[in-house]
N, C-alpha and C positions, 0 to 999 in steps of 0.2 A: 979226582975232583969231588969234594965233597956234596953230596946232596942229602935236602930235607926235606919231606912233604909234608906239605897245610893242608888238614883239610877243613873248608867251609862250609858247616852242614844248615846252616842256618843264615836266613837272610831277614828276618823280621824286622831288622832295628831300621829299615830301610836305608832312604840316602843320609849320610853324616856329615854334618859340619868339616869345609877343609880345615876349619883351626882345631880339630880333633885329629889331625892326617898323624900325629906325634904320639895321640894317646893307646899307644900300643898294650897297655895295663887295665884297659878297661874291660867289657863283657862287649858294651857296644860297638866294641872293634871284629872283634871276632864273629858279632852276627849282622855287620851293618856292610854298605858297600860307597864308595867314593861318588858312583851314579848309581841313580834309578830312576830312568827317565819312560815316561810310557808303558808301568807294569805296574801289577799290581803285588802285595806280597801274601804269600798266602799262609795262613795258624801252622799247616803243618812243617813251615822254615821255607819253603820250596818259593822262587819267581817266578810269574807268567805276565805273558802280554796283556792288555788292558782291551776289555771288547771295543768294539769299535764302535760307531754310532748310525743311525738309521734318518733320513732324513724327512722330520714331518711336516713342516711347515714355512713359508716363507714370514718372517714379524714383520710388522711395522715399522720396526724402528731399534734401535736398541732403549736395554730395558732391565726390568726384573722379573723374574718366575718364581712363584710359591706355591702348595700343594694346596686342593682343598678335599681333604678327604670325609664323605659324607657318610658312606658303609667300603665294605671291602668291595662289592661289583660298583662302587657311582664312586670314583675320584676321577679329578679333574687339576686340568695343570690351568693356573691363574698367571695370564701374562700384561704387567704394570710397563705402559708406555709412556709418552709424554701425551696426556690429559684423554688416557685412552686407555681401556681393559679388556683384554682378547681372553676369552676361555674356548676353551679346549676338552678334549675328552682323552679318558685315559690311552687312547694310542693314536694322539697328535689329529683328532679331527675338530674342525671350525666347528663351535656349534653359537657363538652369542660376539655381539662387536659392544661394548657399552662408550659413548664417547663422552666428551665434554665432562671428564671426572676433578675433574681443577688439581689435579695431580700432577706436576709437575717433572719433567726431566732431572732434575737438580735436587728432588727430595726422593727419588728414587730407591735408593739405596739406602736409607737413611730412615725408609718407612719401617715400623715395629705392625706385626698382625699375629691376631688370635684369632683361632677361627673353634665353636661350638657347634655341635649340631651342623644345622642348617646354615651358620651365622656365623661372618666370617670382619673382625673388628679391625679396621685398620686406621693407623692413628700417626702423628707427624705434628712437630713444634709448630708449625706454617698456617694449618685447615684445621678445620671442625673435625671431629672422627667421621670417617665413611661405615657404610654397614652394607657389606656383599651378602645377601641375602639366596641362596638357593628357593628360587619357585617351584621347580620341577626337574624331571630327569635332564633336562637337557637348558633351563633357562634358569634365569637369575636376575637380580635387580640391584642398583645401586641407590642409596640414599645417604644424607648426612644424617649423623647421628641425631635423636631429639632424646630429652630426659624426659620421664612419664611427667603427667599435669594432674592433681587432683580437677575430681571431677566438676567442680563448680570454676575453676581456671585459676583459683586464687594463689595456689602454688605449682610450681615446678620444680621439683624430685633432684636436685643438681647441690651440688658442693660449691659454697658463699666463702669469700675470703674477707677479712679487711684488709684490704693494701693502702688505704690512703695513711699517714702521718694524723696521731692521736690530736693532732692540733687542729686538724681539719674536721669542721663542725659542717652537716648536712642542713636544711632546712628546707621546709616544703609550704606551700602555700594551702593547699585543700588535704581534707582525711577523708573525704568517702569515697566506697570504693566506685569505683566505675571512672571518675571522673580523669575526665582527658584535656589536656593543656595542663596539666599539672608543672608550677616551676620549682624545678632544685635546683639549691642554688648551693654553692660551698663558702666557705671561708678565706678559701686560698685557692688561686690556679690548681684547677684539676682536670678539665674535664678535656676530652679532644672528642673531632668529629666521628673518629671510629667507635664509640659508647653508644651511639643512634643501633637501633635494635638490641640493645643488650638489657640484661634486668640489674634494679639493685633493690636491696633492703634499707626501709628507714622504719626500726623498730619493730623489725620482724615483716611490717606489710612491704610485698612485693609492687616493683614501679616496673613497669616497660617503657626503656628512653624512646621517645619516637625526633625527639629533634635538637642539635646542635643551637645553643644560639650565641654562648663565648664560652672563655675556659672556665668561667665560675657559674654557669648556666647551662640546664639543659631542660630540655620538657619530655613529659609522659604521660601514661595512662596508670593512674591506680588502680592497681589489680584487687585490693582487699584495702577495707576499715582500717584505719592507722588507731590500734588503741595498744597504751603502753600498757603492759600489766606489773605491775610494784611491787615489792618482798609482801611478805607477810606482814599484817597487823601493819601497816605503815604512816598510821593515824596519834597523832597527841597529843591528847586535851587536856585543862586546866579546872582544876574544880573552879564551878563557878563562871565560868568564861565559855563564850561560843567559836572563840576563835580554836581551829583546827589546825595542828602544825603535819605538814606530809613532810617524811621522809622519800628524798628518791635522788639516788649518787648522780653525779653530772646531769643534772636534769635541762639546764640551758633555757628555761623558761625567762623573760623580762618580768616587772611589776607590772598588774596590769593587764596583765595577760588571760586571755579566756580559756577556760577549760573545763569540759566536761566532766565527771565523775559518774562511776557505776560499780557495780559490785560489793560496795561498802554495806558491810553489817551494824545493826544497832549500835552503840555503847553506853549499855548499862550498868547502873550498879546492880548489890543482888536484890533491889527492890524493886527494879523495873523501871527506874530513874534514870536522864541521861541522853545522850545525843540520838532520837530516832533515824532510824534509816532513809526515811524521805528527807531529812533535812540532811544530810551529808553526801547523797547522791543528786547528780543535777548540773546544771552550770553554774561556775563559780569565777568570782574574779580574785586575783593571786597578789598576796603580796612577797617578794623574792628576801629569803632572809640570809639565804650561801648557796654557794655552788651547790650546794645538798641537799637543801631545804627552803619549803615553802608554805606559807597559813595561807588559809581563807577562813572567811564565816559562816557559821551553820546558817540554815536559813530557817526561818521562822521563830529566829529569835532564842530558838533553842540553847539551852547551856549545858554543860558535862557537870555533873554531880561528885565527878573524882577525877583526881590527876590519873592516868593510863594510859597506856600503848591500843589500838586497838584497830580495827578495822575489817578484818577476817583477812581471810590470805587470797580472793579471787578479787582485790582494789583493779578495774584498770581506768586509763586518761583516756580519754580523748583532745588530742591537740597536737602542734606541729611547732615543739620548741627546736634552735636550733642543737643539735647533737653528733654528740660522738659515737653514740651504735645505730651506727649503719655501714651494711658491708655490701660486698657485687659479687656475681657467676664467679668463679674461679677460675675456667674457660669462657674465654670471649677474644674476642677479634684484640681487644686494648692489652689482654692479659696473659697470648697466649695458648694454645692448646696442645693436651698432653704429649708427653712425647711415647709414652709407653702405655701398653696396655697387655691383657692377662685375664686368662678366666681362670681361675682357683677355687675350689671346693666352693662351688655355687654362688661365687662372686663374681662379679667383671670389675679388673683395677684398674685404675690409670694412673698416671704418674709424671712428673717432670714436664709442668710449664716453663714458658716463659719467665712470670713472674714469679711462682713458684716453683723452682726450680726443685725443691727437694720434698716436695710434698704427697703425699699419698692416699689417694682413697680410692672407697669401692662400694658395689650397688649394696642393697641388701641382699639377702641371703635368697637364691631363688628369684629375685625379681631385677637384671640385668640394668634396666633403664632406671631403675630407683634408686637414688642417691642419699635420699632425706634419713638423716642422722636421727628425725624421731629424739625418745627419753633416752637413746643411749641403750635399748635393749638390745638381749645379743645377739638377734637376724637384723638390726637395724645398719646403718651404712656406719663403713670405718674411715675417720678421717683425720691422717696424723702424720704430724711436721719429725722429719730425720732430725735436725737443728742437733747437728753434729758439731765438731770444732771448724768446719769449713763449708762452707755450700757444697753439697754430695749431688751435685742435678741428676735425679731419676732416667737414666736412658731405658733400661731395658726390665723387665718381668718375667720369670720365669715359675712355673706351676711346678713344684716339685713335691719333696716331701713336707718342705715346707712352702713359700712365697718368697721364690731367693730374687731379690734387690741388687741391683746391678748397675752402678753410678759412676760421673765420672771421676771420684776420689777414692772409690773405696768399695767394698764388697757386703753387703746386709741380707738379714732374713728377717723374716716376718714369726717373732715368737708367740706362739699361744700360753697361755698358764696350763700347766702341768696337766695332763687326762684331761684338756680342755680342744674345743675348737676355736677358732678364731673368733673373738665378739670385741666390739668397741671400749670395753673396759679393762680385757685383761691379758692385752696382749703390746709387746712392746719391739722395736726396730732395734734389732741386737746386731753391732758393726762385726765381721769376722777378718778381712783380709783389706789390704789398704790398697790397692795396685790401678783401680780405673778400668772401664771400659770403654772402648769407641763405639760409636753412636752407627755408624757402614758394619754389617755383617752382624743377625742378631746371633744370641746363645744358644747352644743347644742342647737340650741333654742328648748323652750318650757315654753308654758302659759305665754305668752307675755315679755319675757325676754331670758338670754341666759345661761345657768348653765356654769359652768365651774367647775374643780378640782384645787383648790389655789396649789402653791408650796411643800407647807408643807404637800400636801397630804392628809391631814385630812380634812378640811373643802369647803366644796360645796357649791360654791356662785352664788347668781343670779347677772348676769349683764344688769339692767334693765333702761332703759328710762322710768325719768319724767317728763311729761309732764310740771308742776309748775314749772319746772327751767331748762326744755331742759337742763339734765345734767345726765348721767349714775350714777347710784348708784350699789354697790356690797353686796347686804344682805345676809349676812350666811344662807343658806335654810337646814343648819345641823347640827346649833347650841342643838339644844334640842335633836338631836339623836346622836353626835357625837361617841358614843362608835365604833355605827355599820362601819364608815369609816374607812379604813384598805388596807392603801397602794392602791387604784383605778388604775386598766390596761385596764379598755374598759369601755365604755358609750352608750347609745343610748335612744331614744324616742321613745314611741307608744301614739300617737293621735287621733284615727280615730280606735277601736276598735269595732267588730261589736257588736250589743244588750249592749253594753257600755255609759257610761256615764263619766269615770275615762277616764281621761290620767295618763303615767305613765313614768318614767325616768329610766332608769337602769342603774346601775353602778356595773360591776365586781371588787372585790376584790379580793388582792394578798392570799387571805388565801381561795381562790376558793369560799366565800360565794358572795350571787347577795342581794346588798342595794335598794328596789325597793322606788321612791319615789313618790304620788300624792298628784295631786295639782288644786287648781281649787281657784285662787286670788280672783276671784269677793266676791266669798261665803268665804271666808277664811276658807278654807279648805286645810288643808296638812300636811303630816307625813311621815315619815322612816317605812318598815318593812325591815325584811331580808329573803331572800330566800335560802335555801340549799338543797343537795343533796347527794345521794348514790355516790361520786364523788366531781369534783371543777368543776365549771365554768369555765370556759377560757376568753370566749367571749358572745359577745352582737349583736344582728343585726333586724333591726323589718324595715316591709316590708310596704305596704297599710294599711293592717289586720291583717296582721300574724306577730308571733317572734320568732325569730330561735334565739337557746345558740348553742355553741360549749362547751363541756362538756368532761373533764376525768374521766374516771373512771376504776378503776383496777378489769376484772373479771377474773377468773380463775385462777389467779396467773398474769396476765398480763396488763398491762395498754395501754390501747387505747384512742380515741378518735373519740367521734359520735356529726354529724350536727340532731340536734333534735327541735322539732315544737313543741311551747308551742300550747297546743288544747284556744277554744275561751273562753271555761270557765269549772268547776271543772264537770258537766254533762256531758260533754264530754267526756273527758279522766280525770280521776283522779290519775292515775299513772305515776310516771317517764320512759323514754326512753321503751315504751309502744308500740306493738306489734296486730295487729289486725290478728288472726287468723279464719277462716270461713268454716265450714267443707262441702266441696263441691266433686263433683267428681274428679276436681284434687288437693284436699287437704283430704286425709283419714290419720289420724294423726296413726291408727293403721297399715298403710303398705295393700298390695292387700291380704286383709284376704278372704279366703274359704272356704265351708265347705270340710268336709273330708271324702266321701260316702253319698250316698243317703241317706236322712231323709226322714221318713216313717212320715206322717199326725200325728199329733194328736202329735207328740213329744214334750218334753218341756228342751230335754236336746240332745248335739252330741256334734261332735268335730269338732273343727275349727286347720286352719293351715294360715302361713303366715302370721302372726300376729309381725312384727316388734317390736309393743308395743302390751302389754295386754290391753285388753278389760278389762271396770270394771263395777262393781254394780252400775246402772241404767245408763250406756250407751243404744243411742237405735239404731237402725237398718233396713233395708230391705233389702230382698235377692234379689239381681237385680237391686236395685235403685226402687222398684215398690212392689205396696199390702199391705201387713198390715206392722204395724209398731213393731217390737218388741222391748222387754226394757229386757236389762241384769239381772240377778238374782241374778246370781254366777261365777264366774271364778276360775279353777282349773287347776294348770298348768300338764301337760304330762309330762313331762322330757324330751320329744321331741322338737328340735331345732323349735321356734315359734308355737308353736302348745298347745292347750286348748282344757278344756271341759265346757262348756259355758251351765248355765240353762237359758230358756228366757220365759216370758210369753207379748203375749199369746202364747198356743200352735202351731205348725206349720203346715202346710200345706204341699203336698210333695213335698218335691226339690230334684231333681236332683243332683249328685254328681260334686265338685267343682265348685258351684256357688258363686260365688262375696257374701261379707255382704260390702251393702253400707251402712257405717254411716253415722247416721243423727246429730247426739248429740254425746258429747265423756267427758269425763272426765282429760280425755288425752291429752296433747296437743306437739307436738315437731317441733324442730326447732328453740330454743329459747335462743335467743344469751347469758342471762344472768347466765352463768355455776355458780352454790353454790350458786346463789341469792335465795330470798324469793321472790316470786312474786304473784301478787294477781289478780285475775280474775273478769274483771266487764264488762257490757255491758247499755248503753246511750248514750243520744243524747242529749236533750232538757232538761228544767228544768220542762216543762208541762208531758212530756215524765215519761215512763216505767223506772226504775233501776232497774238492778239485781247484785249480787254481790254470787261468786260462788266459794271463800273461796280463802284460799294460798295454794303456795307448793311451795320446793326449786325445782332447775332446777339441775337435773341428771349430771355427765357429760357428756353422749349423748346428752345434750339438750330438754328432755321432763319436764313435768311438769305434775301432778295427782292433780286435784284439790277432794274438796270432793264434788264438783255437777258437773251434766254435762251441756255444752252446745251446741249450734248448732255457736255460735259465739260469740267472745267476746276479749277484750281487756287485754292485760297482760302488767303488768307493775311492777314496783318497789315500794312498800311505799317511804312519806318521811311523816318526822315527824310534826306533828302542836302542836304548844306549843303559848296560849294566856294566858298573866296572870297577871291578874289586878295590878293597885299600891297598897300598905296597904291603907285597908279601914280604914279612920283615921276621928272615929268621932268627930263632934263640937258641943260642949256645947258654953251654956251663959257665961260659964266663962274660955272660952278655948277649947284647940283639948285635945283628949286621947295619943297624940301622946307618945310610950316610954311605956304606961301601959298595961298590959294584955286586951285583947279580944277577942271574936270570933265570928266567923258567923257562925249563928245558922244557917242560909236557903240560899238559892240563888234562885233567879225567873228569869229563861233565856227567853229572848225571840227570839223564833228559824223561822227560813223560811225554808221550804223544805230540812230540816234535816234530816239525815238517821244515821247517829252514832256519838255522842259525850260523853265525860264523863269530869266530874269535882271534881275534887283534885282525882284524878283518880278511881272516882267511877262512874259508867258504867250507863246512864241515859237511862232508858227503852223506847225503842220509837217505837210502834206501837207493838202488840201483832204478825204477820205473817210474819215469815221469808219467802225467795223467794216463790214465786208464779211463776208456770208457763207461765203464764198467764201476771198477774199485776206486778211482781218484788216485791222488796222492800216496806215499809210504809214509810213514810217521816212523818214530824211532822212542821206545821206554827201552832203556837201559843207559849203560856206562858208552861215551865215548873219547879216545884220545885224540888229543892234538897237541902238534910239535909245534913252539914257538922259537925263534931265535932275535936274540940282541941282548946284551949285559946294560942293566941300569943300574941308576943308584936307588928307584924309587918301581920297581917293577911291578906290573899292574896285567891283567887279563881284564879286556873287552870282549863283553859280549853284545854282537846286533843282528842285522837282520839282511835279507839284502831283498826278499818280498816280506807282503803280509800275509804271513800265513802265521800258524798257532806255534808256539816256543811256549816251552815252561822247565826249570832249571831247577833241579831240585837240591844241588850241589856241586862245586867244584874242588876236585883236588888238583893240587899244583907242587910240579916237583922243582925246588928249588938251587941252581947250583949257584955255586960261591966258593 
């Protein structure tokens, strides 16, 4: 019978698309596997189990989690509830409750934040921007965002749109400032009751609406002088004539109309002739000659000596014609607020209104709340329309090497001019890739590019700069695993892992599974696994070191939600939302047990009382916390409320009636949140380190648990399932594959590292002859091991899983295949 061996030295490419099960020609077949459910892959080819998680906290509610990293010793895990902010400390301690955040369940996912320093910007199409402000080590504050105010009040430092239609003329009743009951009034239906607190511009001076009174009426407070100021020279007189003709485009004044004048300089001839200053400054009544123009008369009878333009260049009005320049906030309640925001080489952006859907600005340079666009110098605020071939709506921000743009049409960066930095004049919205982002789950960078979630939800792309043509490219980084993408509501990176070499990308999925992705470009290295649980995901958040999920899961009949810490690796903790219990003098998991009358020397058997939980076979003991150590025998229960007859060896010495048994070891354990679970008992640290592993039990409704060994401390947590399992081993002949004919694999030769339980096509591979040791724990197994499989298929496969949680790591499988 002919035989051929495969061997699989490499598992990088992770889990593959079953509509690749054919593409036997690829690279991806040779280093990818049909599942990878519950591991992680590791740079140097090899699989290991995924750690498990540590349980810190019970939420509020479901939710989202974000990092906010302030130095390397102060991060802090930030958890968004519904109209609720729970912060946390870097190893899951309550430290702040903030309520009443008008943040809503339903914009959850959907929020964009940047966080500086101290300052943490969170921002959503719905509300005003928030501002998470770190106070101190431990506290924090929440406000809506405000734009700086010059110091006299007259403006505020914020980005002005015009949205109304050119046809809609503004018109105001009073110009000085201060005054309140001010009416504007419009042209046409405009105005709705949500504009009451918002500002607009009439002619540069700022209004605050303070009241609704129809659609073509609102009232305010003038905030500053309503004076228009004119081009240059905008004056022209007639030899001989006192009449003055003003140039000034759409001006909207009637005949008749009053107006002030100031600023205007003489006009002389060069003898000193001609319309004096006092007679051209002043109030004036108008006569309307066009849309564009308008005379008055000098006063005092004054004439101009020669035809000329003149007037100096600081001419401005005083008056309240109706008009067409006048704009409002850009953000406000009527209009929208940003959907995205970004701090960028000493800016903070925002991006993608409502009404502005494609719009972009930012503070100035250095001064975060400063908006005011100023002369256009280059720290002053940048404020510029995409006005692409389709509405591009701004979702997301990202800080890179440049300011990469991220919409729901198409892909942009923010270009500087050449050896320049960013300034309001020279820099332009260069479109790179056309594909869309979703608004659930932001960008991230990671491994020298920026992942993002396309539109359609399915497919995960890198947004990457190359070098050879300074130009963004968007690479499917999901093509080959495409199954596992499924609806994506949260994302995040980890980098900087410790005893690690892997980075890793995470993405939560709407079906509660976690798509974990690594990647390492140089070495061409990357793949899809999936991660699951006793539970859904919700969320995603990864700190310096560490990475917290926010996790559902229904126990007792009920569904909650726990902030839980992935451990650093599967030695550590290998269980889900996992539980460290340590039996000490203020933790006796049996209650303040006693004896019950004196024990006479030599005994090997009496009664015990107070015993909340039964004591079990080979629990051990001291009476007093001191002396010799006894180990349980037997437990007998009385029919007395907590009360036993307990055999112990060694014999006893005499004690005294109602003396304390302090436990040392226990089999017992209670207090254990997971009511009807199966939970399993282990204790580890390191990979050089001891393992023990001290069996299951389900969790009581009281919340205990009996394992069948005892210990002095140990870890309880939840299985989850590992399921690896190769593509059909499809051999090649000289004249073709077997693909489609029967085969089988006779053996498999695994090659394991500090293994302690695996088995394959579910047969139980024997690994080390010495179950727990007191002492040493566990066997572990580094090297090669065989296993014999039988059954001929036409699509033959190796499974590899588990049948405890204990640590697996695979560094290869060879398979001999007959045919």
């Amino acid at each position: 019978m002919p035989i051929q061996r495969i061997h699989q030295a490499s598992f990088v490419r992770g889990e593959l698309d079953p509509k690749i099960v054919s593409r036997v020609d690829v690279v991806a077949y040779e280093q990818g596997l049909k599942k990878a459910r519950n591991v992680l892959t590791l740079n140097q080819g090899g699989i290991e189990r995924r750690p498990g998680t540590v349980y810190r906290a019970t939420a509020p509610g479901n939710g989202r989690i974000e990092p906010f990293i302030f130095s390397d010793d102060q991060e802090y895990i930030i958890l968004f509830t519904n109209t609720v902010i729970t912060i946390y400390s870097s190893n899951g301690t309550l430290l702040q409750t903030i309520t009443s955040t008008g943040i809503a369940t339903a914009e959850l996912m959907e929020l964009t934040i940047t966080q500086q320093a101290d300052t943490m910007i969170i921002t959503h199409k719905s509300f005003s921007p928030r501002i998470l402000q770190r106070t101190g080590a431990t506290t924090f504050a929440l406000s809506v965002f405000q734009f700086d105010v010059s110091v006299n009040g007259e403006k505020t430092y914020q980005p002005y749109f015009k949205f109304a239609s050119d046809s809609i003329t503004l018109d105001i009743n009073q110009t000085a400032k201060g005054t309140t009951g001010v009416t504007l009034t419009t042209s046409a239906a405009y105005w709705t009751s949500s504009y009451v607190n918002t500002r607009v511009r009439y002619h540069g001076a700022e209004i605050f609406i303070t009241g609704y009174t129809s659609s073509t009426v609102v009232t305010g407070t003038l905030l500053d002088d309503v004076e228009i100021e004119l081009d240059a020279n905008p004056f022209r007189t007639r030899q001989g004539s006192g009449v003055v003709e003003v140039t000034m485009a759409q001006h909207g004044f009637s005949t008749n109309a009053s107006i002030t004048i100031s600023g205007a300089q003489d006009i002389f001839d060069v003898d000193g002739d001609g319309l004096a200053t006092a007679n051209i400054n002043g109030t004036f009544t108008i006569t309307v000659i066009d849309d564009d123009r308008f005379n008055f008369t000098a006063g005092a009878s004054d004439t101009a000596t020669e035809s000329v333009d003149g007037g100096g260049a600081s001419v401005k009005i005083v008056g309240h014609p109706p008009t067409r320049n006048w704009d409002e906030q850009l953000y406000s309640e009527p209009n929208g607020f940003p959907r995205a925001c970004c701090f960028h080489e000493q800016r903070l952006y925002f991006g993608g209104s409502a009404s502005a859907p494609d719009y972009l600005t930012s503070s100035k340079v250095g001064s975060f709340f400063n908006f005011d666009v100023g002369k256009g110098l280059d720290d002053e605020s940048l404020q510029m329309q995409i006005a692409s071939d389709q509405i591009n709506e701004v979702r997301h921000l990202v800080s890179g090497r440049v300011l990469e743009i991220f919409t729901s049409g198409a892909e942009f960066f923010l270009r500087p001019q050449t050896g320049k930095n960013i300034t309001p004049t020279d820099s332009m919205i260069v479109r790179q890739t056309s594909f869309g982002v979703q608004q659930a789950g932001m960008p991230r960078p990671f491994d020298g590019g920026t992942l993002y979630v396309q539109k359609n939800g399915k497919n995960i792309r890198d947004y990457v700069f190359a070098s050879t043509t300074e130009l963004f490219d968007s690479n499917n980084t999901s093509l080959e695993s495409s199954h596992l993408i499924l609806n994506p509501t949260d994302t995040a990176t980890a980098t900087s892992l410790p005893d690690r070499t892997e980075q890793f990308y995470f993405l939560v999925c709407g079906d509660g599974t976690m798509c974990v992705y690594s990647s390492q470009k140089e070495q061409k290295i990357f793949g899809w696994t999936q991660w699951n649980t006793d539970g859904n995901y919700k969320s995603i958040a990864c700190l310096s070191s560490t990475i917290f999920s926010l996790v559902e899961r229904t126990i007792d009949g009920s569904t909650a939600y726990y902030l839980e810490q992935f451990a650093t690796t599967q030695f550590d903790i290998p269980t889900d939302m996992s539980f460290t219990k340590t039996i000490s003098g203020s933790y006796q998991p049996h209650g303040t047990v006693k004896n019950k009358g004196a024990v006479s020397s030599g005994l090997s058997q009496f009664i015990i009382d107070g015993a909340t939980a039964s004591p079990n076979q080979g629990d051990t003991f001291q009476f007093a916390g001191t002396g010799t150590t006894h180990t349980v025998t037997s437990v007998t229960a009385t029919g007395g409320s907590n009360e036993y007859i307990i055999s112990v060896s060694p014999v006893t010495a005499s004690i005294s009636d109602n003396t304390d048994l302090v436990f040392l070891t226990s089999r017992v354990f209670t207090g254990i949140t997971q009511i009807g679970k199966t939970v399993h008992a282990t204790s580890g640290s390191t990979e050089d380190g001891d393992f023990f592993y001290y069996g299951s039990a389900v969790v009581t409704a009281a919340g205990t648990a009996t394992f069948p060994s005892p210990a002095a401390a140990c870890d309880i947590g939840m299985d989850y399932d590992i399921t690896v399992e190769t593509l059909p081993q499809d051999v090649r002949l000289s004249n073709g594959v077997l693909t489609g004919k029967p085969r089988k694999i006779g053996k498999a030769i695994l090659e394991l590292s500090t293994t302690y339980n695996v088995t394959i096509n579910s047969n139980q591979v024997l690994i080390g002859s010495n179950p727990n040791d007191d002492t040493t724990g566990l066997q572990s197994l580094t090297g090669k091991k065989e296993v014999h499989t039988l059954g001929y298929e036409k699509d033959p496969t190796l499974t590899v899983s588990q049948t405890a949680p204990l640590p697996m790591r695979v560094l290869g499988i060879t398979s001999e295949v007959y045919f």
